[in-house]
C-alpha positions as CSV (number, residue, x, y, z in Angstrom):
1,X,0.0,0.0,0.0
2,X,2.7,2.3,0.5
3,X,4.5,1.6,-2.4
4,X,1.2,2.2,-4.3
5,X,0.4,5.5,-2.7
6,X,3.6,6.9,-3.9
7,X,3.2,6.1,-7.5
8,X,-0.7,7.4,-7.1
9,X,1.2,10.6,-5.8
10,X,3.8,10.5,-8.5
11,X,1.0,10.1,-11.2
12,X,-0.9,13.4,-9.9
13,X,2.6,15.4,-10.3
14,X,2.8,14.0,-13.8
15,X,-0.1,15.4,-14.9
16,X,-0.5,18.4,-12.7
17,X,2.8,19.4,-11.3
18,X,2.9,22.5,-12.0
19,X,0.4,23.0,-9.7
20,X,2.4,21.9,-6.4
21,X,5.2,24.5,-7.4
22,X,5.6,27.5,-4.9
23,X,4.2,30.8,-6.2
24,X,6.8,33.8,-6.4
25,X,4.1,36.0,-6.2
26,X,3.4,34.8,-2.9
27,X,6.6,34.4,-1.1
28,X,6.4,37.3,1.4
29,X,2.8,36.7,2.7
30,X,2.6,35.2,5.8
31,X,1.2,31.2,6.3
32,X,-0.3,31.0,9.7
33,X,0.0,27.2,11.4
34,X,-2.5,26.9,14.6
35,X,-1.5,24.1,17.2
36,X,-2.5,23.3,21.0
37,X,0.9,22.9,21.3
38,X,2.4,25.0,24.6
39,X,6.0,26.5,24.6
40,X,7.4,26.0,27.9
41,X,10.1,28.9,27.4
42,X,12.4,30.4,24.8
43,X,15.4,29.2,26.6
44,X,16.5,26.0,25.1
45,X,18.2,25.3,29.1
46,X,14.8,25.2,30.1
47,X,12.4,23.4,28.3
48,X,12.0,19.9,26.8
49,X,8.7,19.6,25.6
50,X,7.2,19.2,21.9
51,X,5.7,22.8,21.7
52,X,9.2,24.2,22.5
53,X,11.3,22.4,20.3
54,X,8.9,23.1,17.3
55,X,9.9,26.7,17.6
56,X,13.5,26.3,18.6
57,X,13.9,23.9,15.4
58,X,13.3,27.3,13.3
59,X,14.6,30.0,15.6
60,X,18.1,28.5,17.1
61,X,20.4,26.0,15.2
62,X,21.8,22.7,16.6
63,X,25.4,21.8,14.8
64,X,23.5,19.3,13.3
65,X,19.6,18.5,12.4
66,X,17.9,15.9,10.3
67,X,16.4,15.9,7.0
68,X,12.9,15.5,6.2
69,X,12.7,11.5,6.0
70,X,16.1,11.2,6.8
71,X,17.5,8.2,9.3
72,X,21.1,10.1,10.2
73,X,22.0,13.2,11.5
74,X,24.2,16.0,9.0
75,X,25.7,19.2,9.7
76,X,23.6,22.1,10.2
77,X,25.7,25.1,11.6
78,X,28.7,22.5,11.8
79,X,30.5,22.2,8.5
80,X,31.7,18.5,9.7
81,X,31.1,16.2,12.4
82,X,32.6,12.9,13.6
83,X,33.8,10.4,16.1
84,X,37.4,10.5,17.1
85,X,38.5,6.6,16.9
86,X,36.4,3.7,17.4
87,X,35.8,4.3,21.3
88,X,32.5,6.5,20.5
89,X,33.7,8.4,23.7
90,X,35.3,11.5,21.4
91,X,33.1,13.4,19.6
92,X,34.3,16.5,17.5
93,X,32.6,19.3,14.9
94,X,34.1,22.3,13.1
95,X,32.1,25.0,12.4
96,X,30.6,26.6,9.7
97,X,32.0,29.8,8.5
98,X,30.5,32.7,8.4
99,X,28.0,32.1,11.3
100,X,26.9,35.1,13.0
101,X,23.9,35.9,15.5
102,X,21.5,39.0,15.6
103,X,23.6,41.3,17.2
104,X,26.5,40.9,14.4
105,X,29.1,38.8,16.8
106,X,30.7,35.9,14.7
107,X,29.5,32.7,16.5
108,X,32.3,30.4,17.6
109,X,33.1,27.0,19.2
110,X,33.2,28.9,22.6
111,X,29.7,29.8,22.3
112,X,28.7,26.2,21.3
113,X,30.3,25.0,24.5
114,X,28.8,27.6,26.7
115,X,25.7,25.9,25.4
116,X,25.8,22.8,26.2
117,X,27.4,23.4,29.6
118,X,24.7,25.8,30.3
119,X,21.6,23.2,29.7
120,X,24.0,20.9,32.2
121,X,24.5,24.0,34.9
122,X,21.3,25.2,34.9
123,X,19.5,21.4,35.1
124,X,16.2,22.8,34.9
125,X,13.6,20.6,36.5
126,X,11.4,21.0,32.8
127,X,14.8,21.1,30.7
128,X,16.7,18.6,28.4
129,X,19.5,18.0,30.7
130,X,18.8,14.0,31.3
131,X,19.6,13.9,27.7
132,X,22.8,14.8,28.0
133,X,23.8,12.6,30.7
134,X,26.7,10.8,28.7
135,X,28.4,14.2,28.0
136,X,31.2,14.9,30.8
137,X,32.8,17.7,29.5
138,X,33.0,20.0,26.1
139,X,36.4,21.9,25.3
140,X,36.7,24.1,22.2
141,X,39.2,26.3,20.1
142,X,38.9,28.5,17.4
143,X,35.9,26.8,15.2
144,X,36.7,23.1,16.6
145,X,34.3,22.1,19.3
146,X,35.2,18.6,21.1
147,X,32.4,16.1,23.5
148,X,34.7,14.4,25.7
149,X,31.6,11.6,26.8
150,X,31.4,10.1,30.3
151,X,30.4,6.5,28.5
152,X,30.4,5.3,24.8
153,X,27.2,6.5,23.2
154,X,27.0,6.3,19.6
155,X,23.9,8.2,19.8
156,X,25.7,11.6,20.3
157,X,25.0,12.5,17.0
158,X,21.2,12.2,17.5
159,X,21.4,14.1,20.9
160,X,23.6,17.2,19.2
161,X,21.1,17.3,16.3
162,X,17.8,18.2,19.1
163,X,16.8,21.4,20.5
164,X,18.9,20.5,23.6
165,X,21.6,21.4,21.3
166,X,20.3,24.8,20.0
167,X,23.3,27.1,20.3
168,X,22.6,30.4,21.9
169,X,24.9,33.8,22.3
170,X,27.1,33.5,25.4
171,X,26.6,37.2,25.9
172,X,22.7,37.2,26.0
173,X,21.8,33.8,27.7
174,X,22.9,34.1,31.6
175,X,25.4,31.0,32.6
176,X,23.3,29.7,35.5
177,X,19.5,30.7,35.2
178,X,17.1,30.9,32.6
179,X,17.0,34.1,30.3
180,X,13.5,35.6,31.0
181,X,11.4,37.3,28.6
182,X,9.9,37.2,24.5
183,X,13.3,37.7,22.9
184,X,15.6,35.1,20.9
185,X,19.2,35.4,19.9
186,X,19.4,32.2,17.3
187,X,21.0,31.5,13.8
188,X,18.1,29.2,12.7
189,X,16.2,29.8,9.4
190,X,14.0,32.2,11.1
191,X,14.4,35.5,13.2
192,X,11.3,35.2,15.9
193,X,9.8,39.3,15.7
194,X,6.9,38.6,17.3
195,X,5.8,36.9,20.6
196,X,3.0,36.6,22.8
197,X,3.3,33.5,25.5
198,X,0.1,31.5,24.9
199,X,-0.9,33.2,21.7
200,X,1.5,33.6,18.8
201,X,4.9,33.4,17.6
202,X,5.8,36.0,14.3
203,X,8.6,34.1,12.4
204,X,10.4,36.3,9.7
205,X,13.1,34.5,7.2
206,X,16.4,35.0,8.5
207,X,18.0,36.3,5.6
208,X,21.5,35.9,7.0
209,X,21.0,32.1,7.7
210,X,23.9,29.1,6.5
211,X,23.4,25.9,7.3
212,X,21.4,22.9,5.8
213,X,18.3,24.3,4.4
214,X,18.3,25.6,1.0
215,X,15.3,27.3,-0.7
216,X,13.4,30.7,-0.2
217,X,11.0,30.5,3.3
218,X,7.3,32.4,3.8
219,X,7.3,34.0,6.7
220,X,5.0,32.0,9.3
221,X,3.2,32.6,12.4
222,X,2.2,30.5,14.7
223,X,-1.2,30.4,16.7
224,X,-1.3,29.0,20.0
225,X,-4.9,27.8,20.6
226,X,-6.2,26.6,24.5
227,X,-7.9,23.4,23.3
228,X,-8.4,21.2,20.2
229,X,-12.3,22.5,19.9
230,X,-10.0,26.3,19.6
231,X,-8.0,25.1,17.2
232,X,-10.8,23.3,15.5
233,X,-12.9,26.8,15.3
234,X,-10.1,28.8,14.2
235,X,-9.9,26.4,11.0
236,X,-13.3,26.3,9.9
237,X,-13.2,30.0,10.2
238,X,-10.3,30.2,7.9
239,X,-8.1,32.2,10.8
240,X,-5.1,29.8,10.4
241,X,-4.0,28.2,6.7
242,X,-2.5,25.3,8.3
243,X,-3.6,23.0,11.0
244,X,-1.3,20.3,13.3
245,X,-1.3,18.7,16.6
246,X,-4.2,18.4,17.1
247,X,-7.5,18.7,16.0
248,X,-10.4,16.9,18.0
249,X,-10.8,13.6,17.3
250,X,-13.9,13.2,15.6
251,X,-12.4,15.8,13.1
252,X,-9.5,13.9,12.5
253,X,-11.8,10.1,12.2
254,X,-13.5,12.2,9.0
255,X,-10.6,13.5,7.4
256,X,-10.3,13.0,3.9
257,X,-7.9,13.7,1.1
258,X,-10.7,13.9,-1.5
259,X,-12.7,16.7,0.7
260,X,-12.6,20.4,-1.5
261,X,-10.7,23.3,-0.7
262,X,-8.1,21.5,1.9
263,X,-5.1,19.3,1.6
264,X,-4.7,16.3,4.2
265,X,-1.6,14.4,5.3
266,X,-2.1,11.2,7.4
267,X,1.0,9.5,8.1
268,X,2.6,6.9,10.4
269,X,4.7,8.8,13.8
270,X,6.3,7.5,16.6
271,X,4.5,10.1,19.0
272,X,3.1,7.9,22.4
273,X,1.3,8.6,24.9
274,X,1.6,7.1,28.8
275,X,0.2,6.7,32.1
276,X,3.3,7.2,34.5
277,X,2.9,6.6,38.0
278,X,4.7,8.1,41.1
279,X,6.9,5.0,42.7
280,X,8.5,7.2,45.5
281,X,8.0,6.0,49.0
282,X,5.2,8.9,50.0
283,X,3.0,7.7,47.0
284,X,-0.2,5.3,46.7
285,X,1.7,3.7,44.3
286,X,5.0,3.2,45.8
287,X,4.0,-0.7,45.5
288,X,4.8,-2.7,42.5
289,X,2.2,-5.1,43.2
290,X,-0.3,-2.1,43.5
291,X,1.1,-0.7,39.8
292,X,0.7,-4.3,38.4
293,X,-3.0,-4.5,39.4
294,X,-3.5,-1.3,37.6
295,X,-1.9,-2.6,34.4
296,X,-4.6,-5.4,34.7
297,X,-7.4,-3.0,34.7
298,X,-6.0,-0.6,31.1
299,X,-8.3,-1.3,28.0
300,X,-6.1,0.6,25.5
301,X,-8.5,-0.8,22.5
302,X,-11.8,0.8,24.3
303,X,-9.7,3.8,24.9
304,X,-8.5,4.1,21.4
305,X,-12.1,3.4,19.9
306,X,-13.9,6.1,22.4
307,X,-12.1,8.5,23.0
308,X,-10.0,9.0,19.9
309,X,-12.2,7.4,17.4
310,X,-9.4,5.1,16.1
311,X,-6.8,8.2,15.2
312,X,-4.6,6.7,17.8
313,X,-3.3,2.2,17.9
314,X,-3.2,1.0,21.2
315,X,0.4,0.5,22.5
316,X,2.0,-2.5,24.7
317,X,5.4,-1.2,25.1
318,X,7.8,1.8,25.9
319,X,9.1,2.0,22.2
320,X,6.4,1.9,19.3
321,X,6.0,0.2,16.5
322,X,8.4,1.2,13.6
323,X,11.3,1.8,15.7
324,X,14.4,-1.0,16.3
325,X,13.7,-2.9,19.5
326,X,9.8,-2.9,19.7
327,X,7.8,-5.4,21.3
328,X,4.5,-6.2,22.8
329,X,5.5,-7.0,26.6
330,X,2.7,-5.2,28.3
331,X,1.0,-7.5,26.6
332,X,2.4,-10.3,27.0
333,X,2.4,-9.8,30.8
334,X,-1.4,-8.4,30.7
335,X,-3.0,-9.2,27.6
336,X,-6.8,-8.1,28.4
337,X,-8.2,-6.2,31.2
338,X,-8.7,-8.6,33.9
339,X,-10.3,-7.6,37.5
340,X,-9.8,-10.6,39.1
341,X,-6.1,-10.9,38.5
342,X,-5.8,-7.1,39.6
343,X,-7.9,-8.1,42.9
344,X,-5.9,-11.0,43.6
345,X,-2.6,-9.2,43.2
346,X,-4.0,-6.3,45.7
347,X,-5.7,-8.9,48.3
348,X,-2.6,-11.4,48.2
349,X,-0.2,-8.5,49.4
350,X,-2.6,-7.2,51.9
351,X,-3.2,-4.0,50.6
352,X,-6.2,-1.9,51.7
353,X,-9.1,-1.8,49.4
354,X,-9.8,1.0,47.7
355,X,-6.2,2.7,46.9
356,X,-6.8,6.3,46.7
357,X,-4.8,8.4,44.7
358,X,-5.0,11.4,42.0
359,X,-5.0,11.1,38.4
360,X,-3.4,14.7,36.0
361,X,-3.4,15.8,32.8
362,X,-2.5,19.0,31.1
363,X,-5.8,20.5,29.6
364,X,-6.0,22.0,26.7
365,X,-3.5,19.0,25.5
366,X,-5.6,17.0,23.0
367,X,-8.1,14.7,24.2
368,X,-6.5,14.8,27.4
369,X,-9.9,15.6,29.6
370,X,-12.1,12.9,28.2
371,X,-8.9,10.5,28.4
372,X,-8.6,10.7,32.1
373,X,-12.0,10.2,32.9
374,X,-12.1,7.0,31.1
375,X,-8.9,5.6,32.4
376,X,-10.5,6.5,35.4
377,X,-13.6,4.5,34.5
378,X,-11.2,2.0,34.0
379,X,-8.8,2.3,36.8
380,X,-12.5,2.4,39.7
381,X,-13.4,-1.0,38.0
382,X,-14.2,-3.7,40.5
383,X,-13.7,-0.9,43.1
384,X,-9.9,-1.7,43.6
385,X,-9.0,1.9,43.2
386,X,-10.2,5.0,43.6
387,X,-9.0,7.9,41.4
388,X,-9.4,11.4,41.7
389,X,-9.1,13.3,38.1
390,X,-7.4,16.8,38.4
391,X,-6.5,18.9,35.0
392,X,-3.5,22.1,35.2
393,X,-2.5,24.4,32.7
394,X,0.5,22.9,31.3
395,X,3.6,25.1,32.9
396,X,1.7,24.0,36.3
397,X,1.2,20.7,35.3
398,X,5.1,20.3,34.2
399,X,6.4,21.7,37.7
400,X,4.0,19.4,39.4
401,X,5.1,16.2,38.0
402,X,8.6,17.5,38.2
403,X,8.3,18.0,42.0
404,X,6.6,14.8,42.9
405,X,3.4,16.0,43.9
406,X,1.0,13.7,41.4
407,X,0.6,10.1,41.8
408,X,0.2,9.3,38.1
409,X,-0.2,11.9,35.2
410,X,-0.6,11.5,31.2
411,X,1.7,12.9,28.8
412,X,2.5,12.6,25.5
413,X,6.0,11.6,24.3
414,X,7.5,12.7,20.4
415,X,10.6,11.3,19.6
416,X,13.7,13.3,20.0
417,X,15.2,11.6,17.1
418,X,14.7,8.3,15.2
419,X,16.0,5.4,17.3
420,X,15.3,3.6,20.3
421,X,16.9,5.5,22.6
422,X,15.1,8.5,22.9
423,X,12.0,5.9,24.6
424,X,15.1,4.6,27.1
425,X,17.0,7.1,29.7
426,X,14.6,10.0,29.2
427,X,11.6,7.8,30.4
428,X,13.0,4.7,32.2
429,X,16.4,6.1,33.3
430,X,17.3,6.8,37.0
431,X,16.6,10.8,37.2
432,X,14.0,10.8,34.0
433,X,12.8,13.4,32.4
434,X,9.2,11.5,33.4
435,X,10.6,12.2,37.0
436,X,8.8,9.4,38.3
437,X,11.0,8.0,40.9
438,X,11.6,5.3,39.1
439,X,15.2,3.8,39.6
440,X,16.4,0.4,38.5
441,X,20.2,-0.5,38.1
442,X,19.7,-3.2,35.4
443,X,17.6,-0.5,33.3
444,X,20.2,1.8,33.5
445,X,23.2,-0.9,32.5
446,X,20.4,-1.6,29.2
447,X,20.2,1.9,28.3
448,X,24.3,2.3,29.0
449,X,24.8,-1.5,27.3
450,X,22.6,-0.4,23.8
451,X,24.8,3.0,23.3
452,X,27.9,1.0,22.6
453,X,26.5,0.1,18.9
454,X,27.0,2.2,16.5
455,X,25.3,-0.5,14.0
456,X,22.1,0.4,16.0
457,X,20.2,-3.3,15.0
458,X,23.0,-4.9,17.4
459,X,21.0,-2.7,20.4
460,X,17.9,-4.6,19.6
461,X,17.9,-7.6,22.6
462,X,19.3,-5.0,25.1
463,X,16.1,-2.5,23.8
464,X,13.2,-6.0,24.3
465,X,15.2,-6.9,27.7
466,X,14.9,-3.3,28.9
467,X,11.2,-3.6,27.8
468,X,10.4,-6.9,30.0
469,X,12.1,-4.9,33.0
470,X,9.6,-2.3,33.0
471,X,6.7,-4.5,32.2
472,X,7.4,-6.0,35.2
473,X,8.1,-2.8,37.1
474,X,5.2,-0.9,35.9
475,X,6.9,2.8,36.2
476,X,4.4,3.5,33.5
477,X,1.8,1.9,31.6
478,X,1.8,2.7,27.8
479,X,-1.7,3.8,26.3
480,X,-1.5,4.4,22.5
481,X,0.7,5.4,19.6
482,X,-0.8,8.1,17.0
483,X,-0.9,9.1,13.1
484,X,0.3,12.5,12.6
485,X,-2.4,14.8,10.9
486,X,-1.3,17.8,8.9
487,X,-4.7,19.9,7.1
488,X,-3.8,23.0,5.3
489,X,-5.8,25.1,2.5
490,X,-5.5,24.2,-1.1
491,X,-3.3,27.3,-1.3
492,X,-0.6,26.0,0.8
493,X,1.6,23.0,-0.2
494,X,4.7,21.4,2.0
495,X,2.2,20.1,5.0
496,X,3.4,16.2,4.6
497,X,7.2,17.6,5.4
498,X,6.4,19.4,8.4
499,X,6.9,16.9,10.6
500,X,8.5,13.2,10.4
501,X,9.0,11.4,13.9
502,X,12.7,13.0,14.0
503,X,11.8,16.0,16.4
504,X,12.2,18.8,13.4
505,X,9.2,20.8,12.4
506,X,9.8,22.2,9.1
507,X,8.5,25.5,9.0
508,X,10.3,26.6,6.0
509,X,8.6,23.3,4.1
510,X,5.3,25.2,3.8
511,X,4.7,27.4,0.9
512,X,2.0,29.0,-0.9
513,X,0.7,27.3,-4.1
């Protein structure tokens, strides 16, 4: 089917080609892309979130990035990039030349080090620090930047090419706290003019930009909508010409290519979605037995079907389908709901009947409302449990998972990049992004074992053993994986690049028609 799909689409551009070609006439008009997607900050030290690193992806550059579709990192502001030796432990980039930021200043390899020892420093409870947790130490001179890594990790080059590695201006961004406030010193492909937190982002082509992406650019703003049924109204009345993550889903269950006067792209992603539980010592759910029973009790096929109208498959395991290492070991270890294995597990170990504990989710995220009151449904089956549902507006909702103070919580994951290991430390590893509390020496060996391969297949048995570990362990429970949904107007064209599973969002893709 897929091979037949692209020779359907080749056929159309046979015939009609010339219509999919960017207009001249159009080039300086703005496209404006609506999203429920929240931006945590503007400082890449302090944020690690999807909303975030959809705007730093066009406003900052990394040394390296990812093309549309591509598998493997390439150089970006970097001119070259490479391991030193065969140890993967020595990781070294040149620059560019000709690099500069806003202000005029040439950028150097000291500013790309300040960087990256900034997001370290500043370890922001909400920032991408975890994901740097092999690099020990970054020296540079001149235009030669050097990684010295604590542990072989042939994923380096995937880390670098994320907004964790967005390269700011030492001289603007303070060394050991968050810069504050609307403004952006980057060398991406766009110069952010505009902003207003919550509400919109004005992107302007950054005329003096070198790097990867090649190609006039439209300028672009982004609209920040509350909710899906926002983002939904702002479409149908024509306020935005391009529409992503997410509309509601019984919009997205009737999309269809052949509807008039909009363009649709369905396509597979590796975006998931879990139920993570607090396993600290003060919670509910400090147990393992008691996190098992709730595993017992999770319909992901009536949540999928209900609530998302099939626009979402139901998942059994911390890495999706599509991606090296993927199995099915939530289901293997609980195949169906099942209330009297969950009671039995509860009763055997003496626990007191119901266990009481509270349920968040960020509103405005999705389906995220409806999707907590039936996994609460779910979860009060049999009367084992007892779950309180609370929503937050998603800065609150971050800090509180952050500080411990929900029992279990909902959130979405996207990819940071294409392979395995964005699903492993960031979720599973001791100190987690997740910040569940979760700590288990054999994970962490896994995640440490599988960054030795730089022939990333070899990581595949350490990836399904790491998998069985936290079936067993229950840190989280996976829910479902989803199809990205792009709808734009028939005047805009670029919508199926915008976005690929490798943590990019190609802004300067979309162009008028």
């Amino acid at each position: 089917m897929r091979i037949l799909a692209t020779l359907l689409v080749l056929a159309a551009v046979g015939v009609g080609g010339w219509q999919l070609l960017p207009s001249q006439d159009k080039t300086d008009r703005t496209i404006t892309v609506g999203t429920t997607d929240a931006v945590t900050s503007l400082d890449p030290a302090g944020a690690y979130d999807a909303g975030s690193w959809a705007l730093f992806s066009n406003v900052f550059q990394s040394l390296l990035t990812f093309d549309a579709g591509g598998g493997q990192p390439v150089p970006d502001a970097a001119k070259s990039c490479g391991f030193v030796g065969t140890g993967l432990k020595t990781y070294r980039c040149t620059l560019r030349s000709g690099l500069t930021f806003p202000s005029g200043r040439a950028v150097t390899g000291e500013d790309v080090k300040y960087s990256f020892d900034r997001v370290k420093k500043i370890n922001s409870d909400v920032g991408p620090a975890s994901l740097l947790s092999t690099l020990g130490s970054v020296s540079a001179e001149g235009d030669t930047v050097t990684f010295h890594l604590s542990s072989p990790d042939a994923t380096f080059p995937f880390k670098v090419a994320t907004g964790a590695g967005s390269i700011v201006d030492r001289t603007r961004y303070p060394a050991n706290a968050l810069r504050r406030g609307g403004e952006v010193d980057g060398t991406g492909p766009y110069t952010l003019t505009g902003y207003t937190k919550d509400k919109r982002a004005a992107l302007t082509p950054n005329t003096g930009y070198k790097g990867d992406i090649q190609g006039s650019r439209s300028p672009v703003e982004l609209r920040y909508y509350g909710d899906a049924a926002k983002l939904n109204n702002a479409w149908k009345a024509k306020e935005v010409e391009v529409a992503t993550r997410t509309l509601p889903p019984d919009v997205l269950s009737r999309l269809s290519a052949s509807d008039p006067g909009q363009r649709v792209t369905e396509s597979d992603s590796s975006e998931t979605r879990n139920l993570y539980l607090n396993t600290r010592a003060t919670s509910p759910l400090h147990e393992v037995t008691v996190r098992r029973a709730m595993a017992w009790l999770i319909d992901r096929e009536k949540l999928a079907a209900k609530v998302y109208e099939g626009t979402v498959e139901p998942l059994y395991s911390l890495i999706p389908t599509g991606i090296t290492g993927h199995t099915t070991s939530f289901f293997d270890d609980y195949p169906k709901q099942n209330v009297a294995r969950a009671r039995a597990l509860l009763t055997g170990a003496g626990v007191t009947l119901p266990v009481h504990f509270t349920l968040g989710y960020g509103k405005g995220r999705g389906a995220g409302a409806e999707e907590a009151a039936e996994l609460k449904g779910q979860l009060e089956t049999g009367g084992l449990f007892k779950v309180d549902v609370q929503g937050y507006e998603w800065t609150d909702f971050q800090k509180r998972w952050a500080d411990g103070k929900l029992d279990a919580y909902t959130v979405g994951w996207v990819a940071d990049y294409p392979d395995a290991d964005t699903f492993g430390a960031p979720l599973v590893g001791t100190g987690s992004t997740m910040r569940t509390g979760y700590s288990n020496k054999l994970v962490d060996h896994l995640i440490l074992d599988s960054q030795q391969f730089a022939d990333r297949s070899r990581a595949a048995q350490d990836f399904r053993d790491l998998q069985a570990d936290v079936a067993s362990d229950v840190p989280l429970i996976p829910l479902w994986q989803r199809k990205e949904y792009v709808v734009s107007n028939e005047d805009v064209g670029g919508g199926q690049y915008l976005s690929d599973g490798t943590g990019v969002f190609r802004l300067w893709r979309l162009t008028w028609i």
